[in-house]
Residue frames as a rotation matrix with the C-alpha (Angstrom) as fourth column:
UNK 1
-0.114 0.471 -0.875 22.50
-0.478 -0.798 -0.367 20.67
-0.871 0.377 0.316 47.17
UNK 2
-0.501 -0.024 -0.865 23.35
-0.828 0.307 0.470 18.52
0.254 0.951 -0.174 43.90
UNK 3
-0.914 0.397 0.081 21.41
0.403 0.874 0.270 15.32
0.036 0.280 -0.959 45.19
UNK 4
-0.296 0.809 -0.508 18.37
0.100 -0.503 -0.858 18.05
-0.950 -0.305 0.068 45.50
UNK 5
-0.097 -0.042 -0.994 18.68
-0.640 -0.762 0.095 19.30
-0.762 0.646 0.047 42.49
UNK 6
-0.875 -0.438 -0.207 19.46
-0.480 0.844 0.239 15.73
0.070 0.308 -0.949 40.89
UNK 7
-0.686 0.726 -0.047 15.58
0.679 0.616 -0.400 14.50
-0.261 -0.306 -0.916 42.64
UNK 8
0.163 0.731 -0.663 13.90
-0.346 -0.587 -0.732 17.90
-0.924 0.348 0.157 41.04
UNK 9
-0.449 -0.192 -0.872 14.92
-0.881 -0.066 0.468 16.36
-0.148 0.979 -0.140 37.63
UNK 10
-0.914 0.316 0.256 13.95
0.320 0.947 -0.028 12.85
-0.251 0.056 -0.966 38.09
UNK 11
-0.356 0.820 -0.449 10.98
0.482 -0.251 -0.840 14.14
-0.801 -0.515 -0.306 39.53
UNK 12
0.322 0.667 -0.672 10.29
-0.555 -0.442 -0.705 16.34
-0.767 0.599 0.228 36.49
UNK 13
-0.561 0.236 -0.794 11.33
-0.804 0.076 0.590 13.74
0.200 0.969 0.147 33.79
UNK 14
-0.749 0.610 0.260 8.47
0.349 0.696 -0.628 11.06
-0.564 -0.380 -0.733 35.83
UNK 15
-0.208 0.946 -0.247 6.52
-0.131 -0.277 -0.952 13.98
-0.969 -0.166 0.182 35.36
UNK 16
-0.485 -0.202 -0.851 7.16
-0.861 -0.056 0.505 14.07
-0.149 0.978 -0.147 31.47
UNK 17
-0.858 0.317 -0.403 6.59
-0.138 0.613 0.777 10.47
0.494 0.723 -0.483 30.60
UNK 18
-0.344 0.938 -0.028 3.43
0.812 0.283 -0.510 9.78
-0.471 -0.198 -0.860 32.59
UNK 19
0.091 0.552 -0.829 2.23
-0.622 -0.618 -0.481 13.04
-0.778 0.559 0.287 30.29
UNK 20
-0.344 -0.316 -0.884 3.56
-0.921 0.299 0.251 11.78
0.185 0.901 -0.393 27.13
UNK 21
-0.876 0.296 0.381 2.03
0.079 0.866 -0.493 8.11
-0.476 -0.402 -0.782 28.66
UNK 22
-0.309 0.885 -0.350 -1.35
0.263 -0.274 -0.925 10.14
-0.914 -0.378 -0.148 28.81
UNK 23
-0.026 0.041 -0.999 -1.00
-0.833 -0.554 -0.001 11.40
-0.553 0.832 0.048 25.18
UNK 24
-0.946 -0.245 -0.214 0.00
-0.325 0.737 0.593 8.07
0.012 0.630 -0.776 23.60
UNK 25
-0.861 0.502 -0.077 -3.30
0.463 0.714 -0.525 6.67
-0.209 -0.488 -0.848 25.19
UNK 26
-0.013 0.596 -0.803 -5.34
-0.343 -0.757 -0.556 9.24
-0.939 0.268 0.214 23.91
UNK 27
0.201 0.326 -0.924 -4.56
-0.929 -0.235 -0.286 9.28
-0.310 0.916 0.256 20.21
UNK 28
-0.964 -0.262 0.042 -4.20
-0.186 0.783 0.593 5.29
-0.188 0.564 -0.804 20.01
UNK 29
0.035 0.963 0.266 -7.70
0.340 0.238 -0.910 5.32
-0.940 0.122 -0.319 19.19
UNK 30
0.598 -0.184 -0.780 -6.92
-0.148 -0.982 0.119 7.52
-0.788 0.044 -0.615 16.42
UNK 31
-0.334 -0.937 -0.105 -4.33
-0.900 0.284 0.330 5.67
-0.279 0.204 -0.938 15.56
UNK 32
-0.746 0.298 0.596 -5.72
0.324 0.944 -0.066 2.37
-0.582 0.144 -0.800 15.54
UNK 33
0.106 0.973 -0.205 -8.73
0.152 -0.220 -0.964 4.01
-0.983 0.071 -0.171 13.57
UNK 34
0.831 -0.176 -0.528 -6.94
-0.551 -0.392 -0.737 5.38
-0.077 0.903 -0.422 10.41
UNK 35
-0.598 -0.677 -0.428 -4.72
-0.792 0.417 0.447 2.52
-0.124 0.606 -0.785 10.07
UNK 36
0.001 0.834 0.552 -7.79
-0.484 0.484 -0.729 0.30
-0.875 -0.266 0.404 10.23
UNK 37
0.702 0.433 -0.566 -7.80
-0.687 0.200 -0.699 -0.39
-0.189 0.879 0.438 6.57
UNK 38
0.412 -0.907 -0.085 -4.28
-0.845 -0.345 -0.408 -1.44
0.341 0.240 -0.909 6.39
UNK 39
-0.493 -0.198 0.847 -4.59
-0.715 0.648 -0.264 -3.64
-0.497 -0.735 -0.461 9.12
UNK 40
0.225 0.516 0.827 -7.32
-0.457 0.805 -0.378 -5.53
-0.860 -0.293 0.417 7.82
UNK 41
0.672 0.033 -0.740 -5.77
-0.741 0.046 -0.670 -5.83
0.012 0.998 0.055 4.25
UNK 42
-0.083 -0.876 -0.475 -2.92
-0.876 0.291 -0.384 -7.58
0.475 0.385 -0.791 5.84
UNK 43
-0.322 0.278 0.905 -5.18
-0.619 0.661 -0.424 -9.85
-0.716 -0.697 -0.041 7.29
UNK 44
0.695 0.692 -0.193 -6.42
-0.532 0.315 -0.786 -10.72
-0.483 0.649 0.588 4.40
UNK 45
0.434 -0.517 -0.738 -3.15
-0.665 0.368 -0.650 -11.38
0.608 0.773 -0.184 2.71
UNK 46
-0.664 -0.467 0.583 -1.88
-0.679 0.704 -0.208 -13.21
-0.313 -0.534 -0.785 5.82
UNK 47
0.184 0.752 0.633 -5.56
-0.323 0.654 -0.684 -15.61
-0.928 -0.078 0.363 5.61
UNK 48
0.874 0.355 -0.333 -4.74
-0.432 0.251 -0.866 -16.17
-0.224 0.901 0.373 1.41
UNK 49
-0.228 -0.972 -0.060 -0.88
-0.964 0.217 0.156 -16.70
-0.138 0.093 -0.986 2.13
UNK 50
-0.493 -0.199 0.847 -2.10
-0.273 0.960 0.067 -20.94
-0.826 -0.198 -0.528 2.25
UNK 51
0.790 0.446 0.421 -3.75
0.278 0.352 -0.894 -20.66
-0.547 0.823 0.154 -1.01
UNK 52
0.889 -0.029 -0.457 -1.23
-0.418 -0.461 -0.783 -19.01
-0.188 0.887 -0.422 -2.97
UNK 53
-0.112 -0.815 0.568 1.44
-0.611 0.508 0.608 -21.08
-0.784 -0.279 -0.555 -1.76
UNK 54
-0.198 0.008 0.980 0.23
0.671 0.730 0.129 -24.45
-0.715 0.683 -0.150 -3.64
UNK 55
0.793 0.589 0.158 -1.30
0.410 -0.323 -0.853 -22.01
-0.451 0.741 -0.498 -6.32
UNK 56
0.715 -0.504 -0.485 2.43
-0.664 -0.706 -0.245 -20.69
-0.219 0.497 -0.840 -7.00
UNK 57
-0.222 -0.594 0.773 4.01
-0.326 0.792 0.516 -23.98
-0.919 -0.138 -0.370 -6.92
UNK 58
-0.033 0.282 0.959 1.52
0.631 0.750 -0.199 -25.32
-0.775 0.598 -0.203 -9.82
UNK 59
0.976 0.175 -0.128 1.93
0.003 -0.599 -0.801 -21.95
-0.216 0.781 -0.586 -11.90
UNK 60
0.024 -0.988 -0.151 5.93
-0.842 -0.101 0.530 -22.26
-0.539 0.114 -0.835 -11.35
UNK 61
-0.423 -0.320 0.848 5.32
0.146 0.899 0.412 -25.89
-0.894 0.298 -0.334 -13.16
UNK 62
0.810 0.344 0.475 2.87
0.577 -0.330 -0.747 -24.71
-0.100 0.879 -0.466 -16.05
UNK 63
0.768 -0.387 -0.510 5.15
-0.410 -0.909 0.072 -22.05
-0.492 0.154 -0.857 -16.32
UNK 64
-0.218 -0.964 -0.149 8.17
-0.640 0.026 0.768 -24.42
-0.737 0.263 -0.623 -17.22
UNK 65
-0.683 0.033 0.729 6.33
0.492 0.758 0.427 -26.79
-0.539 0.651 -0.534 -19.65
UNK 66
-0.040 0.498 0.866 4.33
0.931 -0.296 0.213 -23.86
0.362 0.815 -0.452 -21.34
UNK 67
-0.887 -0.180 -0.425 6.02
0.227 -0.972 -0.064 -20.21
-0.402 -0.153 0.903 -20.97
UNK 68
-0.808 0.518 0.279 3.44
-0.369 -0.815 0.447 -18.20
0.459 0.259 0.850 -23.65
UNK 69
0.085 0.783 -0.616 0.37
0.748 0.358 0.559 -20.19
0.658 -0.508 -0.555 -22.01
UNK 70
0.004 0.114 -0.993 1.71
0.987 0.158 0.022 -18.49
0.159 -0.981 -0.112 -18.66
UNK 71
-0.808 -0.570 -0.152 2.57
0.548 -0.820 0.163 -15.43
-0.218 0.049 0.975 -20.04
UNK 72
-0.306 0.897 0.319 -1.07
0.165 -0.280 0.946 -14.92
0.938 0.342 -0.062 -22.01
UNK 73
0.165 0.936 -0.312 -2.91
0.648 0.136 0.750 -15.57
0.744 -0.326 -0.584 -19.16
UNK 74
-0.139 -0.849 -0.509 -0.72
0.947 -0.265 0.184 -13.29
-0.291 -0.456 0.841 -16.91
UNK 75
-0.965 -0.115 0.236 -1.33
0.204 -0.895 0.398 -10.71
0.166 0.432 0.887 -19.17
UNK 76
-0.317 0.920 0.229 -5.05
0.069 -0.218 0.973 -10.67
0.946 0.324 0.006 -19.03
UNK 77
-0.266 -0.255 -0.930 -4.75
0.962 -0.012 -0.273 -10.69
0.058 -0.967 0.248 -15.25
UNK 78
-0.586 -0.216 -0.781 -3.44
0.615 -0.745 -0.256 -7.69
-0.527 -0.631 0.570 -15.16
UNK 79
-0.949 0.195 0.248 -5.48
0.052 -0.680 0.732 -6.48
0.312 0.707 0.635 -17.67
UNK 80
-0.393 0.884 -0.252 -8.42
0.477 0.430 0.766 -7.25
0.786 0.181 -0.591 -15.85
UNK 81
0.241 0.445 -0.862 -7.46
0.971 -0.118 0.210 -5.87
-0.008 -0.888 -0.460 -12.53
UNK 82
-0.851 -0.296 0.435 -6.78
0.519 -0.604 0.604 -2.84
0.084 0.740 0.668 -14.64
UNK 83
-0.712 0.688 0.138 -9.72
0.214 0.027 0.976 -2.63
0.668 0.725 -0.166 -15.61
UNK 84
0.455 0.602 -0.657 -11.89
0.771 0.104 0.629 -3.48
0.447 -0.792 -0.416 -12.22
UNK 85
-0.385 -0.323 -0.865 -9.59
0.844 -0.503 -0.188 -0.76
-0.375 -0.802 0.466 -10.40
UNK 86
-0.984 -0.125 0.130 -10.58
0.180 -0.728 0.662 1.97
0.012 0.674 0.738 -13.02
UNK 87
0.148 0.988 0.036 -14.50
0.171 -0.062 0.983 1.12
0.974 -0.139 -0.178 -12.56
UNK 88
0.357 0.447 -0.821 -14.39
0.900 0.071 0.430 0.77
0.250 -0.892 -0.377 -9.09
UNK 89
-0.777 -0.580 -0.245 -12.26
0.597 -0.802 0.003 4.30
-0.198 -0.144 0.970 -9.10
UNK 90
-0.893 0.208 0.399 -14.66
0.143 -0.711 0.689 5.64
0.427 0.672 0.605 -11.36
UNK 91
-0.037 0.999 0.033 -18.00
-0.095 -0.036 0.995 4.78
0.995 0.033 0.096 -9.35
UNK 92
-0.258 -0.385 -0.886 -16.51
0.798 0.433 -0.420 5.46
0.545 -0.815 0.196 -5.85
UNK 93
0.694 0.707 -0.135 -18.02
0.672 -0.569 0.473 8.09
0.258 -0.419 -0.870 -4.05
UNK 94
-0.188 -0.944 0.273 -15.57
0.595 -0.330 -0.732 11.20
0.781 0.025 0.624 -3.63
């Protein structure tokens, strides 16, 4: 009686994951759709990762033979991409 009982459970958690199988497959479109942006941003930063390398090497040297140099220009950075997020906020479609 208990190795019956024992093959109606199997039998109904098979039945489970090949549902829960069927479901995953479903909403990974879905899934793969609304993380779309995400994905490709971190392509992007993976594809720029070999420029900023040397490009943080030669700002870590300016940086020790002329701090306010690095510090000005640093500042206006961010003040720029300040700036460009705030327009690009402001004239984005809602």
């Amino acid at each position: 009686m208990k190795h019956r009982d024992r093959e109606a459970h199997i039998a109904e958690l098979l039945q489970k994951i090949q549902q829960q199988r069927q479901e995953l497959s479903t909403d990974r479109q879905t899934w793969l759709a609304a993380t779309s942006r995400y994905d490709q941003g971190w392509q992007t930063l993976l594809q720029a990762k070999r420029y900023l390398l040397p490009v943080g090497g030669v700002l870590a040297v300016l940086s020790l033979r002329h701090p306010r140099r690095l510090t000005r220009w640093v500042k206006r950075g961010l003040g720029l991409w300040s700036s460009w997020r705030m327009v690009r906020n402001l004239l984005s479609p809602r």
